[in-house]
ChimeraX commands (.cxc) that place a marker at each C-alpha (Angstrom):
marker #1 position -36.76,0.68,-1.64 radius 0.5
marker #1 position -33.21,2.26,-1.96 radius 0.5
marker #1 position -31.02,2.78,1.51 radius 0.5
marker #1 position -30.98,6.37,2.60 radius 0.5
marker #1 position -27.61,8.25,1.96 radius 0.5
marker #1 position -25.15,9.85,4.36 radius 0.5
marker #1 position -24.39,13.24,3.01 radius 0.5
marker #1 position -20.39,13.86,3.17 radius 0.5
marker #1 position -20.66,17.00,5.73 radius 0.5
marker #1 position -22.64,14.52,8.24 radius 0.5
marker #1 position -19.21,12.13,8.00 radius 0.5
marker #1 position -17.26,15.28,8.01 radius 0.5
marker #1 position -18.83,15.87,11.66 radius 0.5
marker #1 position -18.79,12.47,12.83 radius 0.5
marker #1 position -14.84,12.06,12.06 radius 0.5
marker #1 position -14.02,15.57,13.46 radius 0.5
marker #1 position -15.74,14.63,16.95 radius 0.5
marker #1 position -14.48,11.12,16.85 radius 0.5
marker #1 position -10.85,12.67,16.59 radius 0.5
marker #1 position -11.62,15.63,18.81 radius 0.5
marker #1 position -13.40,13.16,21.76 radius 0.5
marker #1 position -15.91,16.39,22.11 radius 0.5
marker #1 position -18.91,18.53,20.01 radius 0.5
marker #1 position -17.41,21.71,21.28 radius 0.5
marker #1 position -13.71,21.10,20.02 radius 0.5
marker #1 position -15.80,19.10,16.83 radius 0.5
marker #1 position -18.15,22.28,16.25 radius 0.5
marker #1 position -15.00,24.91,16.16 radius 0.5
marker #1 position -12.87,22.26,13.67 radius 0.5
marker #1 position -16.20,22.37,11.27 radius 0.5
marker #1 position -17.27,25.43,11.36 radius 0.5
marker #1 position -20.77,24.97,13.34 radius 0.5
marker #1 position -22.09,25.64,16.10 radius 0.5
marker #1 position -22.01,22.85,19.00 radius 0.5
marker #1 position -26.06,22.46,18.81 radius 0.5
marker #1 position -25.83,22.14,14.85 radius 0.5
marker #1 position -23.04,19.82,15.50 radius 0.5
marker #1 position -25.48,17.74,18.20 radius 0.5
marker #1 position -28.20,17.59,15.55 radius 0.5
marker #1 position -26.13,16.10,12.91 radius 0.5
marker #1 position -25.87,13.53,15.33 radius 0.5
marker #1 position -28.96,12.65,16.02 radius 0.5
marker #1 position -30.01,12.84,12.56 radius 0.5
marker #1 position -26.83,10.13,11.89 radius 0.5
marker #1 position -28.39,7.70,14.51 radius 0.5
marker #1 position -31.82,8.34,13.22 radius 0.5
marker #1 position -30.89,7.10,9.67 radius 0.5
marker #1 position -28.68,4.26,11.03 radius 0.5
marker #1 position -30.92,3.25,14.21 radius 0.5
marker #1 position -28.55,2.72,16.19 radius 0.5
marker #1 position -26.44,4.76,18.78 radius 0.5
marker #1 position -22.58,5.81,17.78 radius 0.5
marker #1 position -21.59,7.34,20.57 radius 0.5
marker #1 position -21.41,7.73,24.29 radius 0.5
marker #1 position -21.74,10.74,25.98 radius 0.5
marker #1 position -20.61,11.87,29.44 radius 0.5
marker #1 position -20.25,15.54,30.98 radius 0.5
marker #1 position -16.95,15.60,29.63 radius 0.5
marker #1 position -16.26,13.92,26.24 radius 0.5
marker #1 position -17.59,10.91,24.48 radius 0.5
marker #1 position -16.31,7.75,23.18 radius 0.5
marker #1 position -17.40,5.82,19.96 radius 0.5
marker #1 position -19.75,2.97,20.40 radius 0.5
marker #1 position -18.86,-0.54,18.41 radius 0.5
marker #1 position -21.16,0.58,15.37 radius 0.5
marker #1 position -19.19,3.76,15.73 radius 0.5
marker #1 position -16.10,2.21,15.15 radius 0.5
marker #1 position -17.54,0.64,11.95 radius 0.5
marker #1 position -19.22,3.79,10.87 radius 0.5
marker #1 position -15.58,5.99,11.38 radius 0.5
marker #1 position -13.63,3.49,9.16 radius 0.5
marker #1 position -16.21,3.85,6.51 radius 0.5
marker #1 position -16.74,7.51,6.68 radius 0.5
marker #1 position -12.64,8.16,6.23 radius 0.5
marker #1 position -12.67,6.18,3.19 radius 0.5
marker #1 position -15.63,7.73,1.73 radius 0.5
marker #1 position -14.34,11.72,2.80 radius 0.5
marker #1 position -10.67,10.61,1.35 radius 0.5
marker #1 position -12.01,9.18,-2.14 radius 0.5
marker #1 position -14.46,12.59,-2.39 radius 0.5
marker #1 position -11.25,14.80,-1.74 radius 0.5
marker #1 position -9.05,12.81,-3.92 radius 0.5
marker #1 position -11.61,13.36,-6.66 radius 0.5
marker #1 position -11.91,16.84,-5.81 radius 0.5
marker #1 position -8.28,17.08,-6.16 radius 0.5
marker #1 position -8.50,15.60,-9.52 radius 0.5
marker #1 position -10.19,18.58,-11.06 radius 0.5
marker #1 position -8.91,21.96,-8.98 radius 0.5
marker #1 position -5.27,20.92,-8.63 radius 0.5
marker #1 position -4.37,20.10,-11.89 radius 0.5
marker #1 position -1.83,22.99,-11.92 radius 0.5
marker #1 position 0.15,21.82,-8.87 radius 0.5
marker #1 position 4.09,20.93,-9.71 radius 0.5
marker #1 position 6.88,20.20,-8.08 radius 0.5
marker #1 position 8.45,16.39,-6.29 radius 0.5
marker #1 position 6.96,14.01,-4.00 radius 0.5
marker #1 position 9.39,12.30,-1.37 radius 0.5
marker #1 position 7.54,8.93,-1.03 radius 0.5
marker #1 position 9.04,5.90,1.11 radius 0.5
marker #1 position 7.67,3.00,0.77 radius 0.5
marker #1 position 7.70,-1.07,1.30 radius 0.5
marker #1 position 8.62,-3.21,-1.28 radius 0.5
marker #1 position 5.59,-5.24,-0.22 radius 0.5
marker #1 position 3.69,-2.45,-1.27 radius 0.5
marker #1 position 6.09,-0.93,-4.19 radius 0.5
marker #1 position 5.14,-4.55,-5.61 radius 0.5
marker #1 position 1.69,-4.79,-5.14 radius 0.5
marker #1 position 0.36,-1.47,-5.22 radius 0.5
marker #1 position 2.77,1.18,-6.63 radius 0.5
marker #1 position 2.78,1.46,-10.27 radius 0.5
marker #1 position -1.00,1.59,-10.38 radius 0.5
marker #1 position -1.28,4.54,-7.76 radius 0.5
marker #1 position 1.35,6.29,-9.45 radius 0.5
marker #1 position 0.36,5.67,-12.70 radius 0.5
marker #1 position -3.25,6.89,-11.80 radius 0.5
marker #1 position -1.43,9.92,-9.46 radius 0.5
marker #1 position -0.11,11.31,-13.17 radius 0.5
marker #1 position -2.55,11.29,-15.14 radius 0.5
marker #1 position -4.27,13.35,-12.59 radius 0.5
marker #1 position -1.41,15.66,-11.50 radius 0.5
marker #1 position 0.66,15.61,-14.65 radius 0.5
marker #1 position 2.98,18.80,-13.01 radius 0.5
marker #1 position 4.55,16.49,-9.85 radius 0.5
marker #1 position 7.03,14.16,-10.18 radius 0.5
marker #1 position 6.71,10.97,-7.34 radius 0.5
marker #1 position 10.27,9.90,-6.30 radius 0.5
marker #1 position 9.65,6.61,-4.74 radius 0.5
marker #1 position 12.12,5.19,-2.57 radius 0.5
marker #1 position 11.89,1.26,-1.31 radius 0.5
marker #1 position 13.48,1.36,1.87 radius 0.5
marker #1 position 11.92,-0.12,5.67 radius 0.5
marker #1 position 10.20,1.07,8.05 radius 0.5
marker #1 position 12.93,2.16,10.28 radius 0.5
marker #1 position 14.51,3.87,8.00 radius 0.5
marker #1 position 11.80,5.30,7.09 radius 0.5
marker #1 position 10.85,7.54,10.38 radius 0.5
marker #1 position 14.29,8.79,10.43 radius 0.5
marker #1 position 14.36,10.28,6.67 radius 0.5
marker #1 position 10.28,11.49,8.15 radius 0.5
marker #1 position 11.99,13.41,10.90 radius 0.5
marker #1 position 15.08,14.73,8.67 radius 0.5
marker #1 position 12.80,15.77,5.62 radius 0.5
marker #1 position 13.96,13.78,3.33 radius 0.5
marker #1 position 10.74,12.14,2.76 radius 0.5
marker #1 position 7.49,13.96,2.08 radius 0.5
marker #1 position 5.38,10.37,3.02 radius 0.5
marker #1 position 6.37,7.34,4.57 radius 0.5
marker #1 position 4.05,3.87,3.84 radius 0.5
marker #1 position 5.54,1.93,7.02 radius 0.5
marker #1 position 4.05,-1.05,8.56 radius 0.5
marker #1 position 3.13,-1.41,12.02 radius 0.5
marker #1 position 0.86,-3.71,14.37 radius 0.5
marker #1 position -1.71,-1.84,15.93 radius 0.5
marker #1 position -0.35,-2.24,19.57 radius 0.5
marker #1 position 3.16,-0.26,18.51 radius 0.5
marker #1 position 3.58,3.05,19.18 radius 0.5
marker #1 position 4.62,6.05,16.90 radius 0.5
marker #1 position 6.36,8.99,18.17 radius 0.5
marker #1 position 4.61,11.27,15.17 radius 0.5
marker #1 position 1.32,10.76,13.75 radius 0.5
marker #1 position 0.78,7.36,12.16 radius 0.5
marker #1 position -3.18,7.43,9.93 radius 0.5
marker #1 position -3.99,3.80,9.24 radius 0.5
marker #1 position -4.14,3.14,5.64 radius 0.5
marker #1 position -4.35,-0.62,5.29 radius 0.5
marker #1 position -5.36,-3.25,7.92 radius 0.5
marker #1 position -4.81,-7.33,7.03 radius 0.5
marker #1 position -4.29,-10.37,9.02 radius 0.5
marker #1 position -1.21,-12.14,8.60 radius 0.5
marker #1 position -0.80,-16.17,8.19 radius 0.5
marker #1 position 1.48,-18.46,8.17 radius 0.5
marker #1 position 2.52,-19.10,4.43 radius 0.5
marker #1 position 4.55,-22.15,3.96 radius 0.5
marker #1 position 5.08,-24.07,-0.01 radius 0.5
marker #1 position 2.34,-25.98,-1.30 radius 0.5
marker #1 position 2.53,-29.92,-0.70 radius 0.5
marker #1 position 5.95,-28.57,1.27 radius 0.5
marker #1 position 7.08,-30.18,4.49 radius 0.5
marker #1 position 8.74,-27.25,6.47 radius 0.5
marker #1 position 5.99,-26.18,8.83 radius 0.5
marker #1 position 6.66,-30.29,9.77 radius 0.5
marker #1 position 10.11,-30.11,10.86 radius 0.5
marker #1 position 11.24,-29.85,14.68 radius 0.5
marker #1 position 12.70,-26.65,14.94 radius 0.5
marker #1 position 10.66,-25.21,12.23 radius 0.5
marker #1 position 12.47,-23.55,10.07 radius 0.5
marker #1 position 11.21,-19.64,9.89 radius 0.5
marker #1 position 11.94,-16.80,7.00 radius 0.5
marker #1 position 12.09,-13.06,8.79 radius 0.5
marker #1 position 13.66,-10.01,8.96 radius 0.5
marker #1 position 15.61,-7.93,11.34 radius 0.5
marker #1 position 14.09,-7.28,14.93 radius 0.5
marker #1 position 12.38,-3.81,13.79 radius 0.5
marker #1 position 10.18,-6.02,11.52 radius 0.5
marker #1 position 6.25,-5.93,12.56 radius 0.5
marker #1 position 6.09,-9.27,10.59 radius 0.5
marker #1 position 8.54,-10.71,12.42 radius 0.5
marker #1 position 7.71,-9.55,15.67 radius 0.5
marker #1 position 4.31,-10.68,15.24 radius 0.5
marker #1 position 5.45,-14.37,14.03 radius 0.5
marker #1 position 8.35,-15.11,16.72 radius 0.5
marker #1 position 6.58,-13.80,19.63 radius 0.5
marker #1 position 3.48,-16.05,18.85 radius 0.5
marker #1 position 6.36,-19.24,17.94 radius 0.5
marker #1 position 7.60,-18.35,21.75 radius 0.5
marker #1 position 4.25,-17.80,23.75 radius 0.5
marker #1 position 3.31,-21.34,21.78 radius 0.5
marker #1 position 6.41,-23.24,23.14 radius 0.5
marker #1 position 7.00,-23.91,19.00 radius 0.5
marker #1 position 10.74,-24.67,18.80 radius 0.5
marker #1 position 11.96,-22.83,15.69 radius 0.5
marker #1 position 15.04,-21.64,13.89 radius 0.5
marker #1 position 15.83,-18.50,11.59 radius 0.5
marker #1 position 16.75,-20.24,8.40 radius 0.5
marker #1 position 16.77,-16.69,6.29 radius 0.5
marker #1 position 16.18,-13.12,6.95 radius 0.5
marker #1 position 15.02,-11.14,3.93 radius 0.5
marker #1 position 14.08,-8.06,4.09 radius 0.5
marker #1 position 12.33,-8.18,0.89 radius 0.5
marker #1 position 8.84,-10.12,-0.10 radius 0.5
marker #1 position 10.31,-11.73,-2.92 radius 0.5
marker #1 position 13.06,-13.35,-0.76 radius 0.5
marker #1 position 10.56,-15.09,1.64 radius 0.5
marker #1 position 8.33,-16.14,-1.39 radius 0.5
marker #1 position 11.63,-17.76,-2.27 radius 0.5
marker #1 position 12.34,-19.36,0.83 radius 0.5
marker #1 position 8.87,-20.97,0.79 radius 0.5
marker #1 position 8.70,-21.72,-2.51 radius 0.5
marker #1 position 12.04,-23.78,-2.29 radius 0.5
marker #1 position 10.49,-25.38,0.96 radius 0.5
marker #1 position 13.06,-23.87,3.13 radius 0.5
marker #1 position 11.13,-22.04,5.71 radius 0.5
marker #1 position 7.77,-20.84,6.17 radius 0.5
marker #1 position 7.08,-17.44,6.86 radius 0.5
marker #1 position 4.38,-15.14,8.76 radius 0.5
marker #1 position 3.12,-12.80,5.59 radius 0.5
marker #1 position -0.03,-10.46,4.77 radius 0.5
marker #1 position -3.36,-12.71,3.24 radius 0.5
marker #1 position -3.14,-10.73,0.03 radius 0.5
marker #1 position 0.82,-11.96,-0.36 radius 0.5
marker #1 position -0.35,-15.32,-1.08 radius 0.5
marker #1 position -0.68,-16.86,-4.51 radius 0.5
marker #1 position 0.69,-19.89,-6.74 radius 0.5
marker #1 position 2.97,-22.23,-4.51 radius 0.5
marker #1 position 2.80,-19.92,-1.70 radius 0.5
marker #1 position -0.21,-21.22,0.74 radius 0.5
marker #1 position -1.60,-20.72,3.63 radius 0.5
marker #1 position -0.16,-23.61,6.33 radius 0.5
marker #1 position -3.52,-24.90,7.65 radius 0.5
marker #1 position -4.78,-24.48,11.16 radius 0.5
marker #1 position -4.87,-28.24,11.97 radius 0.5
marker #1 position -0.87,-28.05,12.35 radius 0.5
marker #1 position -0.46,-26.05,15.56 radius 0.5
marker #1 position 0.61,-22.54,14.88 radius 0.5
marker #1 position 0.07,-19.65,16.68 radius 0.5
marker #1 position -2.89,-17.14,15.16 radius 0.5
marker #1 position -1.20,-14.34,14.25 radius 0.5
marker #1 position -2.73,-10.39,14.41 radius 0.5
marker #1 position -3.52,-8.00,11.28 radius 0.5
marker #1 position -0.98,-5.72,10.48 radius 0.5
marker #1 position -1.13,-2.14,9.39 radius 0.5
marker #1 position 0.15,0.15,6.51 radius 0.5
marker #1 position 0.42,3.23,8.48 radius 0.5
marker #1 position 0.87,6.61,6.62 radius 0.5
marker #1 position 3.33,9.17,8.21 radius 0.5
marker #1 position 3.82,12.58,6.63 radius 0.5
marker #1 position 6.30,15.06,7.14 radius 0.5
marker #1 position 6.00,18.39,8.92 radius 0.5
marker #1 position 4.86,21.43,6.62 radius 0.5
marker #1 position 3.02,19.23,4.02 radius 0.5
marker #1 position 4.31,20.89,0.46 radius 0.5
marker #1 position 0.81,20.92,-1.47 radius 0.5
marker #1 position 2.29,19.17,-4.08 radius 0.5
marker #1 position 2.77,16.31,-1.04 radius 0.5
marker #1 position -0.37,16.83,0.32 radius 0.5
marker #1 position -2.19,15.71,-3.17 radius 0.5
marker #1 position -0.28,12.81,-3.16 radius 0.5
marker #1 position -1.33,12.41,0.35 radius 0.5
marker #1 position -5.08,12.80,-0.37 radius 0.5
marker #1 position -4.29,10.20,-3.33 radius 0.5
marker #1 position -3.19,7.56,-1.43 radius 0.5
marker #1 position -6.28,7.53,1.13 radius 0.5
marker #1 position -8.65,7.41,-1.87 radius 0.5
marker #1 position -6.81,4.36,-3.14 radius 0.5
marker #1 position -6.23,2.05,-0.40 radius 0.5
marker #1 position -9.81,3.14,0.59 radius 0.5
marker #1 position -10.55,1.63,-2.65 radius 0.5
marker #1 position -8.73,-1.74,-1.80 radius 0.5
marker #1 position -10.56,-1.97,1.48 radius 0.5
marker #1 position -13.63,-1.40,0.17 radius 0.5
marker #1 position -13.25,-3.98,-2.46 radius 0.5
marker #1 position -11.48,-6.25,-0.02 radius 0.5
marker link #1:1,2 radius 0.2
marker link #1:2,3 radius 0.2
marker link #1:3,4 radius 0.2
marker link #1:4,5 radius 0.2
marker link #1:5,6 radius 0.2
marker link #1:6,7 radius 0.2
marker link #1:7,8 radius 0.2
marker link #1:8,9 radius 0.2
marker link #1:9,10 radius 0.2
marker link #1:10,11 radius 0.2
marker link #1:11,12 radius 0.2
marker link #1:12,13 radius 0.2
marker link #1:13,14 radius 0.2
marker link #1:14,15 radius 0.2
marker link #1:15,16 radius 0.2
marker link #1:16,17 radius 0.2
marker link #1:17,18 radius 0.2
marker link #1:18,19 radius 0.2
marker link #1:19,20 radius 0.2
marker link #1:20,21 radius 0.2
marker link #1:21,22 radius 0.2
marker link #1:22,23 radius 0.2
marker link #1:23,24 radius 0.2
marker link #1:24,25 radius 0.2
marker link #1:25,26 radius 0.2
marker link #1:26,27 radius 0.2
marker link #1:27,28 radius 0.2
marker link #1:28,29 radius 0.2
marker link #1:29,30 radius 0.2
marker link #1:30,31 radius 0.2
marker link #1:31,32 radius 0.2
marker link #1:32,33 radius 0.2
marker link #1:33,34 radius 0.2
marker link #1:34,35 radius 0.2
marker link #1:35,36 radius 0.2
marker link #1:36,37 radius 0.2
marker link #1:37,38 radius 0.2
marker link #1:38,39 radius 0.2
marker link #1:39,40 radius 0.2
marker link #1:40,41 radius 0.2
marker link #1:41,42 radius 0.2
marker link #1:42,43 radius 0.2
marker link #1:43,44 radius 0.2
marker link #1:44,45 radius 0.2
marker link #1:45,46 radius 0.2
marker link #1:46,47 radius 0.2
marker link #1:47,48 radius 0.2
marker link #1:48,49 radius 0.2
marker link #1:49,50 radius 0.2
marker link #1:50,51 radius 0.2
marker link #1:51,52 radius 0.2
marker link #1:52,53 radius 0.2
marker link #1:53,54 radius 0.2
marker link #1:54,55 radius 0.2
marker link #1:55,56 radius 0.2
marker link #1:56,57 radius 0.2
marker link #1:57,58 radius 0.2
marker link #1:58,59 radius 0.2
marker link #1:59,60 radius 0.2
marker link #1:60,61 radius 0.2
marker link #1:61,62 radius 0.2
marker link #1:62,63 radius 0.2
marker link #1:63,64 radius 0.2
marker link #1:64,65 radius 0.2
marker link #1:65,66 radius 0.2
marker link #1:66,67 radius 0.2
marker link #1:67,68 radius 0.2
marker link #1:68,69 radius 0.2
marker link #1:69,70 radius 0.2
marker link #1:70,71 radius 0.2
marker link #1:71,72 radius 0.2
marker link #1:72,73 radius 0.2
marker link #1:73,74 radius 0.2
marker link #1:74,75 radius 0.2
marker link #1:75,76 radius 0.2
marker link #1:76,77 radius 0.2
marker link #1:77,78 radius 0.2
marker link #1:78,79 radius 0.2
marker link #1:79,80 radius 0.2
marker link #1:80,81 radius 0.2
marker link #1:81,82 radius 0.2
marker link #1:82,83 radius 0.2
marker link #1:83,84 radius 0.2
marker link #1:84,85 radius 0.2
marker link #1:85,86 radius 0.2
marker link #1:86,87 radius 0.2
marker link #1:87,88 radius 0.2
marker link #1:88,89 radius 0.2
marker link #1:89,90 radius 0.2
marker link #1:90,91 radius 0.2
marker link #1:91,92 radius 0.2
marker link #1:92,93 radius 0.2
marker link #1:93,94 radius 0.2
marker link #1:94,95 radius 0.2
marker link #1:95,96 radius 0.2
marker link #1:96,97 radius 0.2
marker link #1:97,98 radius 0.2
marker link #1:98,99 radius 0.2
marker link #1:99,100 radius 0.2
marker link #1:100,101 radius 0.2
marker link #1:101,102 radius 0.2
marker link #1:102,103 radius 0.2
marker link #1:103,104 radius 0.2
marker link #1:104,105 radius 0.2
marker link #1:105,106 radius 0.2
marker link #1:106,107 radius 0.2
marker link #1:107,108 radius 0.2
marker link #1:108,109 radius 0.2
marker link #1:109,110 radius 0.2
marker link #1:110,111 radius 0.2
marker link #1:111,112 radius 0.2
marker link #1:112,113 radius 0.2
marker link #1:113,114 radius 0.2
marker link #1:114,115 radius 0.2
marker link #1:115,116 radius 0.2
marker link #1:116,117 radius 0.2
marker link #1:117,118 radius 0.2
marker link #1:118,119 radius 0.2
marker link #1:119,120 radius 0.2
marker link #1:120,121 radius 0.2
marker link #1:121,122 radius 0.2
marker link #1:122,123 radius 0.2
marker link #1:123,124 radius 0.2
marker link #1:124,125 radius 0.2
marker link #1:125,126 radius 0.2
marker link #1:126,127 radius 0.2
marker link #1:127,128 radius 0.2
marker link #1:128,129 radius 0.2
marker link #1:129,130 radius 0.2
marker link #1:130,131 radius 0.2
marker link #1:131,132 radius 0.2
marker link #1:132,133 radius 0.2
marker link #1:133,134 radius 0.2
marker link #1:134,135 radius 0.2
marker link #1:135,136 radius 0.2
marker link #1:136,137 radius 0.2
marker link #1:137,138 radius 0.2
marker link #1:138,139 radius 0.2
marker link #1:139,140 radius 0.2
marker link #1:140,141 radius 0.2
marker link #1:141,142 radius 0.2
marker link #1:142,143 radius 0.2
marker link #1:143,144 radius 0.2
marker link #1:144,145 radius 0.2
marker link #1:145,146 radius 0.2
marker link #1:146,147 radius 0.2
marker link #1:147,148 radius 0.2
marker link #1:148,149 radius 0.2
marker link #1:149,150 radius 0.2
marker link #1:150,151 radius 0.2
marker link #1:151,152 radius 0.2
marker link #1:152,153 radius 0.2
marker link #1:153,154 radius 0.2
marker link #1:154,155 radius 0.2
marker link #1:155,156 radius 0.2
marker link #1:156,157 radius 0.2
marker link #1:157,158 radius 0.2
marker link #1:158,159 radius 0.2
marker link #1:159,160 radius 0.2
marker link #1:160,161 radius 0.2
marker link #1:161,162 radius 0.2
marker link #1:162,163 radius 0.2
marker link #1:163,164 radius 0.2
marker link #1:164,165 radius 0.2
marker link #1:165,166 radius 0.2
marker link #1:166,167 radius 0.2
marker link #1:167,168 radius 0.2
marker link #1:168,169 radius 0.2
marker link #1:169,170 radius 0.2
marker link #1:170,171 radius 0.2
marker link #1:171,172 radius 0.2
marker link #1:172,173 radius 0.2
marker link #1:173,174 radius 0.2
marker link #1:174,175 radius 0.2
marker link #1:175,176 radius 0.2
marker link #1:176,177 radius 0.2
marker link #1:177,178 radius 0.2
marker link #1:178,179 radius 0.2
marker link #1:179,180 radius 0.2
marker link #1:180,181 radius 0.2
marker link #1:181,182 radius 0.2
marker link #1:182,183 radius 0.2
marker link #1:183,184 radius 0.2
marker link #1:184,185 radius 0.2
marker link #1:185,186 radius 0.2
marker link #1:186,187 radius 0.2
marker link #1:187,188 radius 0.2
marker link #1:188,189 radius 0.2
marker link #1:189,190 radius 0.2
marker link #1:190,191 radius 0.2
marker link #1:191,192 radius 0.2
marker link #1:192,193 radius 0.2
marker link #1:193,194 radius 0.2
marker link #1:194,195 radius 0.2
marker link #1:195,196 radius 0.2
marker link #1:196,197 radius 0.2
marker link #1:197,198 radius 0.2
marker link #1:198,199 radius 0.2
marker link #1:199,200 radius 0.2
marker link #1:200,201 radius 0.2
marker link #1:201,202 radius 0.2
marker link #1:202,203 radius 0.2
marker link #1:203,204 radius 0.2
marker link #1:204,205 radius 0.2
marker link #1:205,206 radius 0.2
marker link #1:206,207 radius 0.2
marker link #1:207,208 radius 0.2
marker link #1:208,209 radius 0.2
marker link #1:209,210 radius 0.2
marker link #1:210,211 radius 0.2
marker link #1:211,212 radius 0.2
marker link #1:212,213 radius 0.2
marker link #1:213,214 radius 0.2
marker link #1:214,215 radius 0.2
marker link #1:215,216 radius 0.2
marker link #1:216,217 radius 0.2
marker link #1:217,218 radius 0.2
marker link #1:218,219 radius 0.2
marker link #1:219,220 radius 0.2
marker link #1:220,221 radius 0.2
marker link #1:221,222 radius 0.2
marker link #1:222,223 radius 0.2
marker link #1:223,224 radius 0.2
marker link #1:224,225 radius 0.2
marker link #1:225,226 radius 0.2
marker link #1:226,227 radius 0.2
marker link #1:227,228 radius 0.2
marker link #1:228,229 radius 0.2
marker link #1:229,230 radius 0.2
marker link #1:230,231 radius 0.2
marker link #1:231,232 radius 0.2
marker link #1:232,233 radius 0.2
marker link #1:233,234 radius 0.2
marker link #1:234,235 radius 0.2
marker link #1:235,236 radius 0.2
marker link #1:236,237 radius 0.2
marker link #1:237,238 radius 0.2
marker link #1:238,239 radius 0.2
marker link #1:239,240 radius 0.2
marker link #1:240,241 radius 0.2
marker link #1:241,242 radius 0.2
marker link #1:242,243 radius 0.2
marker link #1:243,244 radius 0.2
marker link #1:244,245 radius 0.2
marker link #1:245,246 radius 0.2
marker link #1:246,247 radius 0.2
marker link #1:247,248 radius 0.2
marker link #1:248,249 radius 0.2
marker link #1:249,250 radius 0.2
marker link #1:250,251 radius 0.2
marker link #1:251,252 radius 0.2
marker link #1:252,253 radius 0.2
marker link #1:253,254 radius 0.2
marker link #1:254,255 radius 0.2
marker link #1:255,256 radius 0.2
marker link #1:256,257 radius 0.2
marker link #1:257,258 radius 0.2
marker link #1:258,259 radius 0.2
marker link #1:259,260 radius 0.2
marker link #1:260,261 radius 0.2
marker link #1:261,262 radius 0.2
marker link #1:262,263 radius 0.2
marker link #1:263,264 radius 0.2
marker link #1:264,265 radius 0.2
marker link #1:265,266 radius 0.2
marker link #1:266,267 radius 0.2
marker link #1:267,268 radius 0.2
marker link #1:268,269 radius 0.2
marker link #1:269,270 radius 0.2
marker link #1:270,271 radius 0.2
marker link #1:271,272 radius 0.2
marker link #1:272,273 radius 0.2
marker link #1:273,274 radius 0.2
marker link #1:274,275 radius 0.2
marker link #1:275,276 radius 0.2
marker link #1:276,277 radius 0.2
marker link #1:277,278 radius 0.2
marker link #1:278,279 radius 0.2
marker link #1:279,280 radius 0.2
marker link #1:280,281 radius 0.2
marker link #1:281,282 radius 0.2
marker link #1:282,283 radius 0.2
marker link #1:283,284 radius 0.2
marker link #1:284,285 radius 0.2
marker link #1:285,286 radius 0.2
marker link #1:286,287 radius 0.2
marker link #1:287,288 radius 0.2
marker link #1:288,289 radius 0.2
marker link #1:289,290 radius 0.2
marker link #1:290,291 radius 0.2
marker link #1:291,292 radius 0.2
view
């Protein structure tokens, strides 16, 4: 017997009152009434069994299987508007301001763009590689449409930051390499606004790990160098390893590190042409959790 389906305006619901913390602010974002919105609900927790929220007189709060069900139901409501797109904004032109990582650019880019053009053949992407620094300035002076900026969850963003991307990072060292061995370890990073490097030396330091900064990169391909050479090791995403570059095992001491995030940040009166894009890039890194 096939699962029962969650129809899209149910997740709709569920994400507006998740955002909104209440069915009254939820019912007037979606266009229903607050006792529609209440049965939608009910008829969520019925399918999954299970309670997603909890209610008080004023506003309610996500339960643990709510959490799970909200990153699910973004994914799914981004890939059905990014298909959408696909078909009724074919006749959108114009340029796309993108910033972006060159974690990312190398990864990820030239597939999303190439798919982004066959499906909006009128807008032109200009991608620009820069950090994340950088990054929320050219945000706030419009010279970016988007910004892909990376962030640990506990930082803070002055303007609205929608999670994209969520990894853990490890501690990548060479393979059959000797680096992670030596006292003070030797450590590849970049400059202090980088969430990698944050999250790396403040775990070295809580750990009482003596370490030294043998390079600062600000680019992937420079710390892949470092380790590769067996010059440092270097706190990096999961999906960054590959070939020589390992992860060091836990039997040698370091400190766990946290996930990091790829954080989206638009700028403020969205051109539609941006917007697309926008709806594009949920849909594919939805697509990368999922498979992940």
């Amino acid at each position: 017997m096939s699962a029962p389906l969650l129809d899209l305006d149910l997740l709709r619901t569920f994400v507006a009152i998740a955002e909104t913390g209440n069915f009254s602010a939820a019912a007037h974002s979606v266009f229903r009434t607050p006792s529609a919105v209440s049965m939608q609900v009910k008829k969520m927790e019925e399918i999954l069994e299970r309670p997603l929220f909890v209610r008080d007189s004023r506003s309610v709060t996500l339960t643990e299987d709510g959490e799970r069900v909200l990153t699910h139901a973004r994914r799914m409501l981004a890939m059905n508007q990014d298909l959408m797109a696909q078909f009724h904004q074919q006749h959108l032109q114009g340029v796309v301001r993108l910033g972006i990582h060159d974690d990312v650019a190398e990864r990820y880019l030239p597939e999303v763009l190439s798919r982004f053009a066959r499906t909006h053949p009128g807008v032109n992407v200009n991608a620009v590689v820069v950090n994340t620094e950088p990054m929320r300035q050219m945000i706030a002076e419009r010279r970016l449409d988007i910004a892909l900026i990376s962030r640990l969850p506990s930082q803070k963003d002055e303007r609205p930051c929608e999670v994209l991307w969520s990894e853990p990072l490890v501690w990548a060292g060479c393979k059959g390499g000797i680096a992670h061995e030596k006292v003070p370890m030797p450590v590849s990073v970049w400059d202090e606004t980088c969430a990698w490097r944050k999250a790396g030396l403040e775990g070295l330091e809580k750990s009482g790990r003596p370490y030294r900064i043998a390079l600062e990169s600000g680019h992937l391909s420079g710390q892949k160098a470092a380790i590769m050479a067996d010059l440092a090791v270097a706190p990096i995403p999961k999906s960054a390893l590959g070939g020589c570059v390992v992860q060091i095992p836990a039997s040698y001491g370091l400190p766990d590190l946290p996930h990091y995030e790829l954080g989206m940040i638009l700028r403020d009166d969205l051109p539609c042409q941006a917007a697309a894009a926008a709806d594009h890039l949920r849909a594919a890194f939805a697509g990368e959790m999922m498979a992940a």
